[in-house]
N, C-alpha and C positions, 0 to 999 in steps of 0.2 A: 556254407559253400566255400569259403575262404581256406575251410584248413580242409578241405577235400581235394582243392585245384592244389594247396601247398604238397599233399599226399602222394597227388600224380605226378607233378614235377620230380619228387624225390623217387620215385619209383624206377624209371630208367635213369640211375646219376649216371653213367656212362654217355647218355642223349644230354644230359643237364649241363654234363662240363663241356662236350664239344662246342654245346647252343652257346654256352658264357663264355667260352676262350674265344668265338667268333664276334660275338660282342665286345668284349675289350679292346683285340685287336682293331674292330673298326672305330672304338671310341679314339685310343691312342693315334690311328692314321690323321681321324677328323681332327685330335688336339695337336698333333704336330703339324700337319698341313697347315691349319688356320696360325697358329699361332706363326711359323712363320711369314704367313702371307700379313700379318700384325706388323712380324720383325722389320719387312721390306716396304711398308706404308711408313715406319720412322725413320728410316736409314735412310730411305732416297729423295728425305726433303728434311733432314734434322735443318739442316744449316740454317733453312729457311723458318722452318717453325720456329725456331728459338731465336730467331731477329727479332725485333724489338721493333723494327719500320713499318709504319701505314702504308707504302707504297713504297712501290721497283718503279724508275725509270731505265729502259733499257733500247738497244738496238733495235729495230722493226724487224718482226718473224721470229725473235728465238724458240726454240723451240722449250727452253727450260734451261733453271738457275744457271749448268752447268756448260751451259752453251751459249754463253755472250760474248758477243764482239764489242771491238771499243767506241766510245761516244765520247764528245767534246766535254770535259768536264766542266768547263762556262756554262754548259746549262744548268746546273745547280745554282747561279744566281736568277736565271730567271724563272727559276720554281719556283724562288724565295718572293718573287713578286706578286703569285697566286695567293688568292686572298684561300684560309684557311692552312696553309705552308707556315710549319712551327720553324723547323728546320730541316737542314738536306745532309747528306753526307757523301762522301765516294766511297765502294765500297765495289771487292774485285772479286771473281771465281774464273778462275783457268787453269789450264792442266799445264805443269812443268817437270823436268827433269831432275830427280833429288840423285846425286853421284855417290854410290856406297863406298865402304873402305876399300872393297878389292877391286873397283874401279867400273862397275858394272853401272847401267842407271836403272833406278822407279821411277814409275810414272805415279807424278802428286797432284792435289789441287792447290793453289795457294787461295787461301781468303786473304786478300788484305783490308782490314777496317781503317777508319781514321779512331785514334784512340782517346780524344778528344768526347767524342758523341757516345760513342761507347754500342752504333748499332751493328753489328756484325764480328761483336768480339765474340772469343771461346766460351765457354761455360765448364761447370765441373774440373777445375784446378784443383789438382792435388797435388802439385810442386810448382816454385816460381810466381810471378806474380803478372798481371795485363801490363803493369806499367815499365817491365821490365823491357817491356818492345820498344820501347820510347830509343833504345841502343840500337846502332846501326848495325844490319846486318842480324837482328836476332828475330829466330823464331819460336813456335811454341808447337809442339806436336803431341799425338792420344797414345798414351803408354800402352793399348795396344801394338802399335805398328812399331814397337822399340825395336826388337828385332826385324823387323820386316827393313826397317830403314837403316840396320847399325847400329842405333845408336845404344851407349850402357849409359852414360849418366848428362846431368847437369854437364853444361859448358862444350862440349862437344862441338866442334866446327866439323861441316861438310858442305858442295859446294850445290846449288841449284842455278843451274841454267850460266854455268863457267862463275858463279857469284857466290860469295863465301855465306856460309850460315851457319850460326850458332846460337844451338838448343837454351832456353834459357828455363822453358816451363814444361810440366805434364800436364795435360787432360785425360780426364777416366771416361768413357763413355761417348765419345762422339767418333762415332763409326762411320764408313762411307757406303753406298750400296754399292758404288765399282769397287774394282781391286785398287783405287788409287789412294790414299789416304788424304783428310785435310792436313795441310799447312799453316798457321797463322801466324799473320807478322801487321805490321804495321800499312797503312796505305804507302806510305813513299818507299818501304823496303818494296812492298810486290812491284811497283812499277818497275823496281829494279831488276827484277827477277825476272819478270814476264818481258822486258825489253819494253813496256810502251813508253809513249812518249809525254813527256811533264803535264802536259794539258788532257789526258785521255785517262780515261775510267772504264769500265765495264759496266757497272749500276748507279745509277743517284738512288740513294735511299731519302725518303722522304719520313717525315716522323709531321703529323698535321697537329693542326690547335685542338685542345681537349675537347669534347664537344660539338666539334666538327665532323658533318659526314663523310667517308674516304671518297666514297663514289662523286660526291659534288665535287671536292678539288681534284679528283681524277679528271675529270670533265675539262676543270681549269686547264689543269694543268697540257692535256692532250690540244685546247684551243693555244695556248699561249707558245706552247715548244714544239714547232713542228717537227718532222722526222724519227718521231719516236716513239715509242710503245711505253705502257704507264698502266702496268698490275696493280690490284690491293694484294694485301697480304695472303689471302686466301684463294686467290684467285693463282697468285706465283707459286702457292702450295700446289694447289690442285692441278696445277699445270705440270709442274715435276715430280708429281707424284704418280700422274697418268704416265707421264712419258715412261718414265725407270720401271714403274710395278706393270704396269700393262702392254706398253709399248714395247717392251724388251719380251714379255709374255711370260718371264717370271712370275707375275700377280695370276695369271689365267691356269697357268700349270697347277700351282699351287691351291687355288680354288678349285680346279677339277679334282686335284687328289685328296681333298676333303670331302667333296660329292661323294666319289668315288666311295670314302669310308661309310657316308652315311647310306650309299644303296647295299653295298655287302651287308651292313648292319641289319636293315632293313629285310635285306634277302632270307638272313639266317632265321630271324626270329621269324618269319614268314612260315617257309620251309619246315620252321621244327612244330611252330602250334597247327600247321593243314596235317606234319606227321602224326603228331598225336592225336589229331582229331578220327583220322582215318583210321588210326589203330584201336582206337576205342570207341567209335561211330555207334554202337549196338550199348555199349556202359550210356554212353552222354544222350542215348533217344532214349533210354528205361527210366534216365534221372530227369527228365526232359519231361514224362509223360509221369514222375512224381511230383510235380510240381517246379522241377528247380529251371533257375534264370537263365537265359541267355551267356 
């Protein structure tokens, strides 16, 4: 029965190729929808998956990574007082102004780390080095956005937010899901950048004792520092992940137009095995009534 059904497919190849170009094309819709909606689940929480901290302390209500206001940064000693609290660090994301050569501005984020802890540095260096931020006023940007920002090489000064800054490192692969690109610099250069003031941060990252559960010293931590909000890791993922891929409805579009692929898909080969059954309905009851299957 195998090489009788292979017989009738090859019979109409003019029905054969239409049926299989209708299929491809909805494979291809499915693999590029989906895989974009892949692209835009890494991009609009890299920053955050690739930290290193057991826990965000942060402003009450934000809605995500990219949307924090400032917090006293004294509270990172009394984080250190919760019991399971390894260490804390400050650690920033806000949007600033990068001023191009012809005098135009981008809108950026700056991450500032403490370079010390090491949780909310760059990853993927392929020019310059983390410790190079330790220099005043330098920062490190993803050699995609080279032209997007100006820049052609190493040592490049340009200004963010009226404050001088010079290029020290490349990163390959750390993409933004807005049009704004990250920034990395040190935690005292952002303060500079961003204007706050010497005692203000935007997160305490927390890093817990090995062995320790996040959710118990979350707990701690939510009794011991009032006025604040206090993510695990997963939790700050999932949270800026909803916001950027669903909330913006870029995730939902893109999930429809992989649907989408797999109903056309569906449609066709629908359509072409009821056509051929109808066209040969009198063949398939003669082979039907000699025995053969379903």
């Amino acid at each position: 029965m195998n090489i009788l059904a292979w017989k009738n497919l090859l019979h109409d190849r003019v029905r054969l190729v239409v049926t299989l170009t209708g299929i491809v094309f909805a494979l291809v819709l499915i693999a590029v929808q989906f895989g974009m909606f892949l692209g835009f689940l890494d991009t609009a929480a890299n920053i955050v998956e690739r930290n290193s901290a057991d826990l965000w302390i942060s402003a009450p209500g934000i809605p995500h990574v990219n949307g924090g206001s400032p917090i006293h940064e004294s509270k990172r000693w009394k984080a250190l007082q919760v019991p399971g609290v390894a260490a804390t660090s400050p650690f920033t994301v806000f949007f600033v102004n990068w001023k191009l050569p012809n005098g135009a501005f981008e809108s950026c984020q700056i991450a500032g780390f403490d370079l010390d802890s090491g949780m909310g540095a760059p990853w993927s260096l392929v020019a310059g080095r983390v410790e190079d931020l330790r220099g005043e006023d330098t920062v490190i940007i993803d050699e995609l956005y080279k032209k997007k920002l100006g820049v052609e090489r190493l040592g490049e000064t340009f200004e963010i937010n009226g404050t001088r800054a010079r290029v020290v490192g490349f990163t390959r692969g750390i993409r933004s899901f807005t049009t704004a690109p990250y920034i990395f610099t040190s935690f005292k250069n952002a303060q500079t950048y961003m204007r706050l003031q010497e005692h203000e941060t935007i997160f305490i990252l927390v890093r817990t004792v090995p062995g320790t559960d996040p959710a118990a010293v979350k707990a701690g931590l939510l009794a011991a520092i009032p006025g604040v909000d206090v993510f695990t890791h997963a939790e700050m993922l999932a949270r800026t992940q909803n916001y950027w891929v669903f909330g913006t409805g870029a995730g939902t579009t893109t999930l429809m137009g992989a649907m989408l692929g797999l109903l056309v898909g569906i449609v066709v080969v629908a359509q072409t095995i009821y056509a051929a059954t109808i066209d040969h309905l009198k063949e398939f009851g003669t082979l039907k009534a000699m025995g053969a299957t379903n």
